[in-house]
Backbone of each chain as nested JSON, in Angstrom:
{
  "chains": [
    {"id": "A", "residues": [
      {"number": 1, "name": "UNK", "atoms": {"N": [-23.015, -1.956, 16.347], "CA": [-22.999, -2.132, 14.892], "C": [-21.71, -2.865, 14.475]}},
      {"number": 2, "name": "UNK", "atoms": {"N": [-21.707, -3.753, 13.458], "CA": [-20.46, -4.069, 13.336], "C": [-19.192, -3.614, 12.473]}},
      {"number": 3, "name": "UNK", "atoms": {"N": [-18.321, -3.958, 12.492], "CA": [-17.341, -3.253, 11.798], "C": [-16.537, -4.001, 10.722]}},
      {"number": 4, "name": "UNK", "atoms": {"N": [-15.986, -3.571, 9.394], "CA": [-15.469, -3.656, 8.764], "C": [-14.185, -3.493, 8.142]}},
      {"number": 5, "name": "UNK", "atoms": {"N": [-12.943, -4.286, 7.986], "CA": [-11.907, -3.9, 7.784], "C": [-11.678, -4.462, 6.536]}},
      {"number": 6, "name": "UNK", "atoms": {"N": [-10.909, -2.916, 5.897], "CA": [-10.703, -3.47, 4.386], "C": [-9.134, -2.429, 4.339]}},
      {"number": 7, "name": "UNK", "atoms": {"N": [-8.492, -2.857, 3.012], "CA": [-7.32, -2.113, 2.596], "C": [-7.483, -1.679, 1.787]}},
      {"number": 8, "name": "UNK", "atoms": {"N": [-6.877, -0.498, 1.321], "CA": [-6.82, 0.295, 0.278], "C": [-5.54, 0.671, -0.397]}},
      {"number": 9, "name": "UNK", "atoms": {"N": [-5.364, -0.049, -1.664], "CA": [-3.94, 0.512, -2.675], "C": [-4.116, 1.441, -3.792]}},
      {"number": 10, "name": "UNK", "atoms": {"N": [-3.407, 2.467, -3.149], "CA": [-3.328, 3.237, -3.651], "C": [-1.852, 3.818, -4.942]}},
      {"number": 11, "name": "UNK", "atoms": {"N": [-2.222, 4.043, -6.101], "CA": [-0.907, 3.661, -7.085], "C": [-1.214, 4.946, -7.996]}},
      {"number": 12, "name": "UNK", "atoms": {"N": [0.159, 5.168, -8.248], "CA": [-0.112, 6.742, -9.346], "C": [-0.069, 6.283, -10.512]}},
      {"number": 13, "name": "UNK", "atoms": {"N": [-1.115, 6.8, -11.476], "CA": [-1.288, 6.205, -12.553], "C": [-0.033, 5.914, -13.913]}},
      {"number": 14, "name": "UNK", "atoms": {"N": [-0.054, 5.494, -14.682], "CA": [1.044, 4.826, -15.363], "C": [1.718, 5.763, -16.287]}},
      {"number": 15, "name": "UNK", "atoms": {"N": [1.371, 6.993, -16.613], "CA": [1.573, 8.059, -17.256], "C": [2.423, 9.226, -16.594]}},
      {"number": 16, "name": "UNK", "atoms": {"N": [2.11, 8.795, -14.711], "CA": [2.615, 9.81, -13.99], "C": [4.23, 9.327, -13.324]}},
      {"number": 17, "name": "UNK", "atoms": {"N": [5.249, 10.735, -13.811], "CA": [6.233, 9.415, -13.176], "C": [6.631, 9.441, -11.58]}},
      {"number": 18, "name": "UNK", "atoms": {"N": [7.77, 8.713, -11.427], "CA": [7.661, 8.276, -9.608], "C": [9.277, 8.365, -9.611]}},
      {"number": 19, "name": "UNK", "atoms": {"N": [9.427, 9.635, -9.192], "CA": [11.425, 10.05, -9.594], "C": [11.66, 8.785, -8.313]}},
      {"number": 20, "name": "UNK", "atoms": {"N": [11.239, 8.911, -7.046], "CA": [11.668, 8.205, -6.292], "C": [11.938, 6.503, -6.08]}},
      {"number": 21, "name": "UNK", "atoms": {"N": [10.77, 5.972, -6.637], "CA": [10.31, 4.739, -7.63], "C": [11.688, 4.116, -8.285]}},
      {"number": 22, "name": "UNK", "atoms": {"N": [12.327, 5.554, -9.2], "CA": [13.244, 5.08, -10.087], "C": [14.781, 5.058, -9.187]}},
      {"number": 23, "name": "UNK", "atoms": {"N": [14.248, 5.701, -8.071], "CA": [15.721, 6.021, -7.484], "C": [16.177, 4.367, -6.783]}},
      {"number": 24, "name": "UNK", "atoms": {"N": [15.005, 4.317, -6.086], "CA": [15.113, 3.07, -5.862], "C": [15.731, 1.72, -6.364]}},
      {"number": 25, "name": "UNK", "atoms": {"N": [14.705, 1.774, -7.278], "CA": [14.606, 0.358, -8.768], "C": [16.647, 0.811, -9.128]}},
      {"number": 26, "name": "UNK", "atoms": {"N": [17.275, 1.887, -9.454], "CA": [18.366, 2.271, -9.479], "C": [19.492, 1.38, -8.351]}},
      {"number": 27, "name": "UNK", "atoms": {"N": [19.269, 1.776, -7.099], "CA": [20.065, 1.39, -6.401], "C": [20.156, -0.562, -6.149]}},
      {"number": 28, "name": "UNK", "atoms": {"N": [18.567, -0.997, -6.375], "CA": [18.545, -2.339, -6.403], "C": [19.409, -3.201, -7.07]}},
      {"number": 29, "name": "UNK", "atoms": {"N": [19.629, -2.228, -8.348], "CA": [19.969, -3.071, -9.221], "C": [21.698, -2.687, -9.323]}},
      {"number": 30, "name": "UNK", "atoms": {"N": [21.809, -1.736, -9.338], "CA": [23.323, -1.211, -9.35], "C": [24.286, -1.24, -8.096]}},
      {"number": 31, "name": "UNK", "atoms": {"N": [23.812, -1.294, -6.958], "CA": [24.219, -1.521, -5.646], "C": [23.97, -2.912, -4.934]}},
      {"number": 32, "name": "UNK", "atoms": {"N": [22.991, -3.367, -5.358], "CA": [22.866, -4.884, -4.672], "C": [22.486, -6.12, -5.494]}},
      {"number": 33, "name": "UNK", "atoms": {"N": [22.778, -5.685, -6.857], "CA": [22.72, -6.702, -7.762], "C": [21.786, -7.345, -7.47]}},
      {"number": 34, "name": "UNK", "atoms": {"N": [20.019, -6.613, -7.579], "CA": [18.761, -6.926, -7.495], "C": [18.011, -6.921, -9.147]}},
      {"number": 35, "name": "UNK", "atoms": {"N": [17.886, -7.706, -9.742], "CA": [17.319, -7.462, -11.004], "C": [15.896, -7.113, -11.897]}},
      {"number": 36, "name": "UNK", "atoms": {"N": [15.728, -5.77, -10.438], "CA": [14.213, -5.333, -10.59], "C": [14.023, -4.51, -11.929]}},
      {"number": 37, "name": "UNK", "atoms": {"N": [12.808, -4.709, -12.824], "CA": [12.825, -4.369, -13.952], "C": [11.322, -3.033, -13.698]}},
      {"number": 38, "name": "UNK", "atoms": {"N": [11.127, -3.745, -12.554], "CA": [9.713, -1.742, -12.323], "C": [9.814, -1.714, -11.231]}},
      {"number": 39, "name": "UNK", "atoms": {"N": [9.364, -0.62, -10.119], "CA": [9.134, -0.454, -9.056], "C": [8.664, 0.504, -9.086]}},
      {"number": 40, "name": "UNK", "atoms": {"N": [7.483, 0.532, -8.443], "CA": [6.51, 1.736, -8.441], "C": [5.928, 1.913, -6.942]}},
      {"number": 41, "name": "UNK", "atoms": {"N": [6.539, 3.4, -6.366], "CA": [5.337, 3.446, -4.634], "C": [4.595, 4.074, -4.775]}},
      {"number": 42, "name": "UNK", "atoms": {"N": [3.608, 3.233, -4.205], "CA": [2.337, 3.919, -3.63], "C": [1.668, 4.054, -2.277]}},
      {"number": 43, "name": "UNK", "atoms": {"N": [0.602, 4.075, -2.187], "CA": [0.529, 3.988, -0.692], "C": [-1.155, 2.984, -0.364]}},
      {"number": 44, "name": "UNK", "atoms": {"N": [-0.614, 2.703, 0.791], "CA": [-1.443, 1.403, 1.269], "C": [-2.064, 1.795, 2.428]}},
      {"number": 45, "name": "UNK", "atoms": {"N": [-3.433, 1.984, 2.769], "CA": [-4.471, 2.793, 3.899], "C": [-5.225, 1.269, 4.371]}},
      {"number": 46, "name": "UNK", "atoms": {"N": [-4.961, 0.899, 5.795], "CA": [-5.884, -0.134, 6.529], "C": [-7.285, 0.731, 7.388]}},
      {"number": 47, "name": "UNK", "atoms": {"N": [-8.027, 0.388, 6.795], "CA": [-9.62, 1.6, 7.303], "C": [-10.403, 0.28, 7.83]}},
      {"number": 48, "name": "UNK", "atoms": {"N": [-11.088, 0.654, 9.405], "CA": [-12.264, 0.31, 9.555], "C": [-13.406, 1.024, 9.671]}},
      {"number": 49, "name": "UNK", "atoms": {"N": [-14.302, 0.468, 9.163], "CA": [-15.864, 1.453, 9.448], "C": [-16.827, 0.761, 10.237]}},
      {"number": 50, "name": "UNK", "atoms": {"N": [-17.61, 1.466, 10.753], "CA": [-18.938, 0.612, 11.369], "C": [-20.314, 0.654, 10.572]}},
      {"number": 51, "name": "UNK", "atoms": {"N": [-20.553, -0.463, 10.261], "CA": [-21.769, -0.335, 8.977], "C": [-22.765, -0.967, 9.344]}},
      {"number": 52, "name": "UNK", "atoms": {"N": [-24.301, -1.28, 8.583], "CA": [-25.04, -2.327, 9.215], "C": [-24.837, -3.492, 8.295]}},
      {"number": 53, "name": "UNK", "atoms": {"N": [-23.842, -3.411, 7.359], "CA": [-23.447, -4.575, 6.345], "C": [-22.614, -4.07, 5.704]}},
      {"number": 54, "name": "UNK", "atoms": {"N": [-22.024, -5.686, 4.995], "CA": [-20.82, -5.207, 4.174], "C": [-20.653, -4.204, 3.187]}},
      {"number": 55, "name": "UNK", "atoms": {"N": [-21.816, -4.452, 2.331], "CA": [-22.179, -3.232, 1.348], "C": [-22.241, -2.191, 1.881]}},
      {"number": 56, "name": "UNK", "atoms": {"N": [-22.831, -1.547, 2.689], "CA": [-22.876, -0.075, 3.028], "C": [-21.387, 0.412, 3.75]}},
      {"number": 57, "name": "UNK", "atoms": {"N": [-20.904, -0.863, 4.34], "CA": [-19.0, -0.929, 4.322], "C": [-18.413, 0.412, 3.176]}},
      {"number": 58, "name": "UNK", "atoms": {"N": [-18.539, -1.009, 2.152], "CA": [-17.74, -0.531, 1.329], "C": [-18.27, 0.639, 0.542]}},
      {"number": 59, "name": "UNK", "atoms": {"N": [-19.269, 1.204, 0.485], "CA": [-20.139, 2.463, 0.062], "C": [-19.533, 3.419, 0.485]}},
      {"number": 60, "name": "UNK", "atoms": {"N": [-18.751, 3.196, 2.258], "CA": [-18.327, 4.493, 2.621], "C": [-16.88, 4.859, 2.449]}},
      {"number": 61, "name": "UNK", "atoms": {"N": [-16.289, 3.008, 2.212], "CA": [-15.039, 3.421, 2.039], "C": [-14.805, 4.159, 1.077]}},
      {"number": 62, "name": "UNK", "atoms": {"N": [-15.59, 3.593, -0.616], "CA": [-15.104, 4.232, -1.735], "C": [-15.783, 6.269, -1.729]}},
      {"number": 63, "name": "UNK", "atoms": {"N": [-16.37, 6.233, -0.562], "CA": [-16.743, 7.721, -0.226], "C": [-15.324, 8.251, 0.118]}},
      {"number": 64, "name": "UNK", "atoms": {"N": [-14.959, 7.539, 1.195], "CA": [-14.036, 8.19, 1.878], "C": [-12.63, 8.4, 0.536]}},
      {"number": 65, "name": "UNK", "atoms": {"N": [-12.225, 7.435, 0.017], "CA": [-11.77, 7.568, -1.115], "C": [-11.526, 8.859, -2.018]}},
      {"number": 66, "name": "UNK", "atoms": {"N": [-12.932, 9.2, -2.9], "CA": [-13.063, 9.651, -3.569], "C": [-13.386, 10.714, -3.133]}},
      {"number": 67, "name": "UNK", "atoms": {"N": [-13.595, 11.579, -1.513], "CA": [-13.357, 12.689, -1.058], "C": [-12.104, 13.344, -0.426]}},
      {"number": 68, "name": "UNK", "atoms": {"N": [-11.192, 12.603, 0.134], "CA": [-10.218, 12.84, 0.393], "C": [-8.595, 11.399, 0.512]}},
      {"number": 69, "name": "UNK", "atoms": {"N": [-8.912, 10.47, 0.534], "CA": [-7.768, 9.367, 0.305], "C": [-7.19, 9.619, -1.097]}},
      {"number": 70, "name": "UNK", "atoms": {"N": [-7.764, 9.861, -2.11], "CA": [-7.268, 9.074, -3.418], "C": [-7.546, 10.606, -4.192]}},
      {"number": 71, "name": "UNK", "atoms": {"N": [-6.171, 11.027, -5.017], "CA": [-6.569, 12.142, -5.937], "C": [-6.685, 11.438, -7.042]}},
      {"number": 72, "name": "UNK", "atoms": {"N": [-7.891, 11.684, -7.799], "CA": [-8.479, 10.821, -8.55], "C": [-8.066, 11.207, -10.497]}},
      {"number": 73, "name": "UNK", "atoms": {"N": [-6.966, 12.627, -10.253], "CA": [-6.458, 13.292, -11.401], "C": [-5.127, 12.215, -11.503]}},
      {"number": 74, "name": "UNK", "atoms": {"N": [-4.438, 11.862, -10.56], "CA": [-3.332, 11.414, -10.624], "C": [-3.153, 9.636, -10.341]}},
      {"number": 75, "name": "UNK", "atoms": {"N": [-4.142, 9.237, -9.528], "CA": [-3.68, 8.164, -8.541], "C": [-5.001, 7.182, -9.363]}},
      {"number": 76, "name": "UNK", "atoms": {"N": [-4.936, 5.667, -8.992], "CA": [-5.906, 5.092, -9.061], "C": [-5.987, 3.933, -7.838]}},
      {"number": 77, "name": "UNK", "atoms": {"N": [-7.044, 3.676, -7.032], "CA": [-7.54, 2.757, -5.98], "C": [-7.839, 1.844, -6.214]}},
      {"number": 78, "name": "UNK", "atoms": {"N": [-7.83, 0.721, -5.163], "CA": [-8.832, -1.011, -5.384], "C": [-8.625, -0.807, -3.611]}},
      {"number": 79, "name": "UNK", "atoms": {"N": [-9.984, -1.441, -3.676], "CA": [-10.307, -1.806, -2.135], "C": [-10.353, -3.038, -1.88]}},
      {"number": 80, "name": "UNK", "atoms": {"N": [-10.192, -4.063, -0.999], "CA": [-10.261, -5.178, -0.558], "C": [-10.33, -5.431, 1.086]}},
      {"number": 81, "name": "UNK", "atoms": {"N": [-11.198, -6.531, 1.072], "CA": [-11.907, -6.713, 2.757], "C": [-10.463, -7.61, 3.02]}},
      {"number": 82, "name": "UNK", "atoms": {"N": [-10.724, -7.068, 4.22], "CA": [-9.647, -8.375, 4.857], "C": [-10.182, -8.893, 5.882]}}
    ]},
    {"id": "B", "residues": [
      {"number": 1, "name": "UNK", "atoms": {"N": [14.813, -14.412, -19.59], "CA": [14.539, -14.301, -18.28], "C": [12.757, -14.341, -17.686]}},
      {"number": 2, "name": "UNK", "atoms": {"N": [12.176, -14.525, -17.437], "CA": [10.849, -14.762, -17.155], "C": [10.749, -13.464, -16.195]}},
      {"number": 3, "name": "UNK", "atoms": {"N": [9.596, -12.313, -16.157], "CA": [9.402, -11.732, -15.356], "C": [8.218, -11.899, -14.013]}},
      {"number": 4, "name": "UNK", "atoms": {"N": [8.389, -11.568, -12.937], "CA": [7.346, -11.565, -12.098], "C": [7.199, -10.437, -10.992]}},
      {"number": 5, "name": "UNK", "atoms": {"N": [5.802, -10.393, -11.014], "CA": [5.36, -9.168, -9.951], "C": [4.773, -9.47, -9.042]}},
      {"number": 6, "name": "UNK", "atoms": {"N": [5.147, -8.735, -8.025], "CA": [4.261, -8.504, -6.394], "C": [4.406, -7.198, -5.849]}},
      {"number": 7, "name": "UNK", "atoms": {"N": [3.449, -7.478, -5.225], "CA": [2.696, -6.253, -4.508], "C": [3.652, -6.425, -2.836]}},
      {"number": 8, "name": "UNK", "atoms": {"N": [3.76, -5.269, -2.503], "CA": [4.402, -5.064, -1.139], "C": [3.698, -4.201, -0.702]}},
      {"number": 9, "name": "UNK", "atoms": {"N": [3.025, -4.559, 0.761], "CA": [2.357, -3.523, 1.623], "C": [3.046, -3.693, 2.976]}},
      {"number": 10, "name": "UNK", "atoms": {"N": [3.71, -2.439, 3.034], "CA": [3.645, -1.91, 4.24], "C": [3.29, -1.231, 5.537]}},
      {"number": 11, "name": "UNK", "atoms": {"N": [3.013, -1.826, 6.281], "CA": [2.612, -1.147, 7.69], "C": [2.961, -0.687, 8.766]}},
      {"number": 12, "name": "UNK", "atoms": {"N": [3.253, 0.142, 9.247], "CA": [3.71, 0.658, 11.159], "C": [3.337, -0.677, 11.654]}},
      {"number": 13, "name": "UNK", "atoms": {"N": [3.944, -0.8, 12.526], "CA": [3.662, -1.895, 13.684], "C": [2.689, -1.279, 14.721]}},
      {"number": 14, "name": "UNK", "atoms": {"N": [1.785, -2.009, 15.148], "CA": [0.547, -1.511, 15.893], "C": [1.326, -0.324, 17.411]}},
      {"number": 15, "name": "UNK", "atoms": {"N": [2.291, -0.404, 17.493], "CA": [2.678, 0.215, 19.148], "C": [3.348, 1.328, 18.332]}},
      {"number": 16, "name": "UNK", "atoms": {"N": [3.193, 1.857, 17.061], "CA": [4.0, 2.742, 16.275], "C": [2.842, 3.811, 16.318]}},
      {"number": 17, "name": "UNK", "atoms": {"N": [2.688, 5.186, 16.618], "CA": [1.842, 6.051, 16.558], "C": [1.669, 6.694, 14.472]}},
      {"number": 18, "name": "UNK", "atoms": {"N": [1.036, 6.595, 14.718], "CA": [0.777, 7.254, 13.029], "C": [-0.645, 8.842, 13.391]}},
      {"number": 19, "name": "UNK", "atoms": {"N": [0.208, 9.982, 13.644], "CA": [-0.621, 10.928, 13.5], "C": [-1.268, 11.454, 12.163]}},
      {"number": 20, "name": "UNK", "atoms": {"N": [-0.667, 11.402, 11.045], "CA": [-1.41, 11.571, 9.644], "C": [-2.507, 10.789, 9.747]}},
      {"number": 21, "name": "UNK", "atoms": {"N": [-2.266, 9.829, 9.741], "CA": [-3.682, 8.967, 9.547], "C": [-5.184, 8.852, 10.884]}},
      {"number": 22, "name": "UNK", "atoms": {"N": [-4.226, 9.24, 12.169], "CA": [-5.461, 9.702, 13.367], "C": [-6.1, 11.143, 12.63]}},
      {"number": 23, "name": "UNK", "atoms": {"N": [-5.177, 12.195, 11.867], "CA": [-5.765, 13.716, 11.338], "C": [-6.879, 13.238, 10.518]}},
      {"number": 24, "name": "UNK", "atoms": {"N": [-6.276, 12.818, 9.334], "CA": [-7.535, 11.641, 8.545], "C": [-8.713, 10.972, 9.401]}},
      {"number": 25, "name": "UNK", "atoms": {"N": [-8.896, 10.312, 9.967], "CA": [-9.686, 9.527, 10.327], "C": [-10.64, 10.407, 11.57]}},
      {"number": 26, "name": "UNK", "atoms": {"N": [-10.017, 11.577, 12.152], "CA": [-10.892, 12.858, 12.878], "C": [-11.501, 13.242, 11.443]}},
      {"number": 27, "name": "UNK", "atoms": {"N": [-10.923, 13.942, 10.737], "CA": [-11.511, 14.586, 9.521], "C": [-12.773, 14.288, 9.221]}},
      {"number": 28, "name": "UNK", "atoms": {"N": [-12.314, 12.718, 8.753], "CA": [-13.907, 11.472, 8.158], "C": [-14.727, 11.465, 8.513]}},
      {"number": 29, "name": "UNK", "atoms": {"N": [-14.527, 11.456, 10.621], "CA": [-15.486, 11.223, 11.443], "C": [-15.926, 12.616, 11.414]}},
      {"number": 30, "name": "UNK", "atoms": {"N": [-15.228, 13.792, 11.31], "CA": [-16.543, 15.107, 12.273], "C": [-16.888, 16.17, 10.731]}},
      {"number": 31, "name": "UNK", "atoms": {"N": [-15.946, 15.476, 9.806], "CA": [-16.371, 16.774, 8.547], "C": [-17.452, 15.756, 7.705]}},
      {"number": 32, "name": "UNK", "atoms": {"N": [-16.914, 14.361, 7.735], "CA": [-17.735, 13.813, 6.76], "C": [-19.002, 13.305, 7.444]}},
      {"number": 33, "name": "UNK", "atoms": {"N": [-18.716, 12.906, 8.575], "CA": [-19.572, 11.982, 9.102], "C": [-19.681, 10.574, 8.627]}},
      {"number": 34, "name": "UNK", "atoms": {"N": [-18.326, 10.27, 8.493], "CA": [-17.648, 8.784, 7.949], "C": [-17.57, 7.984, 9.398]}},
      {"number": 35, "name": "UNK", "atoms": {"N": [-18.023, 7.18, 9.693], "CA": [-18.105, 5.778, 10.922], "C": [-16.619, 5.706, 10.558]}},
      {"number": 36, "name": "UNK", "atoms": {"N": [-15.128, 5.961, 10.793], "CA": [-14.502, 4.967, 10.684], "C": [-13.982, 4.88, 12.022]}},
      {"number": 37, "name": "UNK", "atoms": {"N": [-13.621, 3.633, 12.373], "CA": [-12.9, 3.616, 13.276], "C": [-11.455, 3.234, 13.632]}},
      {"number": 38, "name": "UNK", "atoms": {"N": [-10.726, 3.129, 12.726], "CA": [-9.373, 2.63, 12.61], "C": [-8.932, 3.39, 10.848]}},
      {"number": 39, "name": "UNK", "atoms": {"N": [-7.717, 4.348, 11.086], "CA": [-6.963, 4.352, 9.933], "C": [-5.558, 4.609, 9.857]}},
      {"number": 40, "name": "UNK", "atoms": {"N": [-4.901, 3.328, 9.232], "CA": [-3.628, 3.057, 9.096], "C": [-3.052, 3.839, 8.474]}},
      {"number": 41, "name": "UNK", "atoms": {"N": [-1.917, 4.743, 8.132], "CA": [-1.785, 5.047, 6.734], "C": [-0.339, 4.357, 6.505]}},
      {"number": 42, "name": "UNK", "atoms": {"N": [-0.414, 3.414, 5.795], "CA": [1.334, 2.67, 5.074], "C": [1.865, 3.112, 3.861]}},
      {"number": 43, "name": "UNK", "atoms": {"N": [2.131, 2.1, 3.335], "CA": [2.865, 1.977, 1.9], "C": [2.677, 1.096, 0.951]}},
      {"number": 44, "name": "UNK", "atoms": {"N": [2.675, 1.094, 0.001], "CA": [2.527, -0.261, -0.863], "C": [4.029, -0.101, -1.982]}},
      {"number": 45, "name": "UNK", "atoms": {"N": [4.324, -0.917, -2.303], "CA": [5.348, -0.927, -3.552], "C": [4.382, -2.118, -4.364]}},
      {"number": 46, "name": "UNK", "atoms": {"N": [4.781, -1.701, -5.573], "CA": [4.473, -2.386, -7.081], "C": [6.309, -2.897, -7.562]}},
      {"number": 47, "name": "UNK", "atoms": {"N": [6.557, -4.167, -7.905], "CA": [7.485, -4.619, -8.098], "C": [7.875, -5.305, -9.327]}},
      {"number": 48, "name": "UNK", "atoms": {"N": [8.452, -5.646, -9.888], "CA": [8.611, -6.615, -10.917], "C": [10.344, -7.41, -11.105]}},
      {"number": 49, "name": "UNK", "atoms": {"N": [10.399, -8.209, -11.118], "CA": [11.944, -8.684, -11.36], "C": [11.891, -10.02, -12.211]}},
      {"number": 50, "name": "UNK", "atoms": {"N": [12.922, -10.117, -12.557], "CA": [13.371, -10.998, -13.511], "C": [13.87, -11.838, -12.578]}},
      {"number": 51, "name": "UNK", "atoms": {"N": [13.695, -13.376, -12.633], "CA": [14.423, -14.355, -12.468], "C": [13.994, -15.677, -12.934]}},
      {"number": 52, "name": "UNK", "atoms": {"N": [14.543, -16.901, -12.518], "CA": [14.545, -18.558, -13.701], "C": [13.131, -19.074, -13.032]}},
      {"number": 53, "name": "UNK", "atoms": {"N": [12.868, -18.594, -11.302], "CA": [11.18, -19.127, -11.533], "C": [10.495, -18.468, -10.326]}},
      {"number": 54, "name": "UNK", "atoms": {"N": [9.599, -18.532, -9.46], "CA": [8.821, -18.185, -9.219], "C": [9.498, -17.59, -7.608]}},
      {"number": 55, "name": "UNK", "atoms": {"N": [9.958, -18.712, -7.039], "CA": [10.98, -19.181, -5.804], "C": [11.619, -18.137, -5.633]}},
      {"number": 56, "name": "UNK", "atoms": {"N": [12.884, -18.213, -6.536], "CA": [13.88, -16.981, -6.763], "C": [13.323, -15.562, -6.533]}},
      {"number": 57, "name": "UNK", "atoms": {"N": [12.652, -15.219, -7.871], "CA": [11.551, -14.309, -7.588], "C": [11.693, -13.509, -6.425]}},
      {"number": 58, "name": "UNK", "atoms": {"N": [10.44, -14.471, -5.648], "CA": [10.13, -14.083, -3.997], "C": [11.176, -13.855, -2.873]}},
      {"number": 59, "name": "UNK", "atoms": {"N": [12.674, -14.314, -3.19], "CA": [13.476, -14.723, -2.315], "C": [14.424, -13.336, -2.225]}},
      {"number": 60, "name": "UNK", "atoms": {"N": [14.326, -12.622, -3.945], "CA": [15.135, -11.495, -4.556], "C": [13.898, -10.589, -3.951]}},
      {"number": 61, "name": "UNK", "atoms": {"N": [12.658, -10.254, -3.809], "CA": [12.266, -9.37, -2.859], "C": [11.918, -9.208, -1.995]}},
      {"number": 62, "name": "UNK", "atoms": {"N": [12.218, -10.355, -0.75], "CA": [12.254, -10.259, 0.148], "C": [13.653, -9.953, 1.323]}},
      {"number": 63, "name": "UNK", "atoms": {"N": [14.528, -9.902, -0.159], "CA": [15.722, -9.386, 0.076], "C": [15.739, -8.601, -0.003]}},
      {"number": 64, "name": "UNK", "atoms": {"N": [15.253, -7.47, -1.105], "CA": [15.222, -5.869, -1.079], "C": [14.315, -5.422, -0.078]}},
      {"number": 65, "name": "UNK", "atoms": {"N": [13.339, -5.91, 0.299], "CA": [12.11, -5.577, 1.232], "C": [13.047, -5.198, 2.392]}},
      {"number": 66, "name": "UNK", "atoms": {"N": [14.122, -6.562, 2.831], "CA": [14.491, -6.203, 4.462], "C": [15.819, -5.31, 4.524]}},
      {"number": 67, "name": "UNK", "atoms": {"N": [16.737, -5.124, 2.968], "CA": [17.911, -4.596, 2.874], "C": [17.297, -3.004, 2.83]}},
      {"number": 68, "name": "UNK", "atoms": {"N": [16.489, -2.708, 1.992], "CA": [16.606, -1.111, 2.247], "C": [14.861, -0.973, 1.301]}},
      {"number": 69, "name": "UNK", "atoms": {"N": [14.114, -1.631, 1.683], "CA": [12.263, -1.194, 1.31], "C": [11.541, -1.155, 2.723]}},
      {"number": 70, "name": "UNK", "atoms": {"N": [12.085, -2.38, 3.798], "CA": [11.296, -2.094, 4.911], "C": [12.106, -1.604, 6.191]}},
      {"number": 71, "name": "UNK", "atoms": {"N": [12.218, -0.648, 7.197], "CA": [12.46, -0.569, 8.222], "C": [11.717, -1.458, 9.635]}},
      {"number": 72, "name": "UNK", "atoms": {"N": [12.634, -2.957, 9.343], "CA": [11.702, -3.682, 10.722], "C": [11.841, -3.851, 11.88]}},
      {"number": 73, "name": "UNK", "atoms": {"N": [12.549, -2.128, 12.529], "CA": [12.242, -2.146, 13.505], "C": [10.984, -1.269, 13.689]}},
      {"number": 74, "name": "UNK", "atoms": {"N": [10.55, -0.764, 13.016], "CA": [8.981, -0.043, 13.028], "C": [7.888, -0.537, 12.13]}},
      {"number": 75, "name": "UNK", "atoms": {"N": [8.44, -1.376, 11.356], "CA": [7.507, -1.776, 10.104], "C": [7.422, -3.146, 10.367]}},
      {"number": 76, "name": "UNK", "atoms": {"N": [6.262, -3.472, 9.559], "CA": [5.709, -4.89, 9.657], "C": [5.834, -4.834, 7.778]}},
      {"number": 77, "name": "UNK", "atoms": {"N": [6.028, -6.17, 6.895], "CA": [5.38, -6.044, 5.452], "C": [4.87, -7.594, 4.94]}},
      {"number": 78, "name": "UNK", "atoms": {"N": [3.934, -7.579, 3.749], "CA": [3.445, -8.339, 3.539], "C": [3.802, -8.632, 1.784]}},
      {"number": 79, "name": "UNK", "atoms": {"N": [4.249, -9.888, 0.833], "CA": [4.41, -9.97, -0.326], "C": [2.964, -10.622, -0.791]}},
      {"number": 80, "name": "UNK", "atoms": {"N": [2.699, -10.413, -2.251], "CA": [1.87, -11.183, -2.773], "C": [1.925, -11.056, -4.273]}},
      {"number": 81, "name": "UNK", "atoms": {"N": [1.713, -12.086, -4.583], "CA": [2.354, -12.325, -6.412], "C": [1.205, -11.601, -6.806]}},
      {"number": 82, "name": "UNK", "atoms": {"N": [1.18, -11.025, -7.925], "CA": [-0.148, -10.052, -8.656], "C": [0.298, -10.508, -10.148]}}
    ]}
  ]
}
C-alpha cells in the first residue's frame, strides 16, 4: 500500500499565553539585539501513514490529530503533504 | 519599520532517537488502529521581526535560529515566510 508523508503545525491558540515564547522573544531582543516583535512555540509532528490514497491519507491524519496529537481546547492544527 | 513572519520547523536529525514520538506512533498503531508508519515529534516557532526588507528579515532569523532556537548538533531546521 502506499504511503504518505505529511507535517503537522501545531500552535496554541492566540488567547493562550506562551511564558516561554516570551522568554525567548525577551532575550532576542535584549541580549542579541534581535528585533523580534512575536514569537510563539509550538510544535511540529512529521507522520507517515499507509493509505490506498491521498484522501484516506489525510482522513487518518486529521483522526490521529483530533484523538490524541492536538488538544483541541487549547491548540490549533494545519496539515500539509510533503 | 516593515514587519515580517516565518515559520520555523524543527527537527531531530534522522540518527537522533525520539522515544515520545515511537510511544505515539505504538499508541496509533495498536489502540487506534492508525497505519502510521513514521512519527517525528519536533518543533515549530511562529516569528515575526521588524526590518528595511525582506533579505534582512531572513538573515536576523537565521541568526537567532543558529545562536540559541536551534541545537545543530542534533537538530536539523527549516525557514519559510508565512
Amino acid at each position: 500500500m502506499p504511503k504518505y508523508q505529511f507535517m503537522i503545525d501545531i500552535q496554541y491558540k492566540s488567547n493562550v499565553r506562551d511564558p516561554r515564547g516570551e522568554t525567548i522573544k525577551r532575550v532576542l531582543n535584549e541580549e542579541y539585539q534581535i528585533p523580534v516583535t512575536l514569537l510563539r512555540l509550538g510544535k511540529s509532528i512529521r507522520i507517515e501513514v499507509e493509505a490506498e490514497n491521498e484522501d484516506e491519507a489525510l482522513k487518518m491524519v486529521h483522526s490521529a490529530c483530533e484523538r490524541i496529537l492536538v488538544n483541541t481546547v487549547t491548540e490549533t492544527y494545519e496539515v500539509r503533504r510533503i
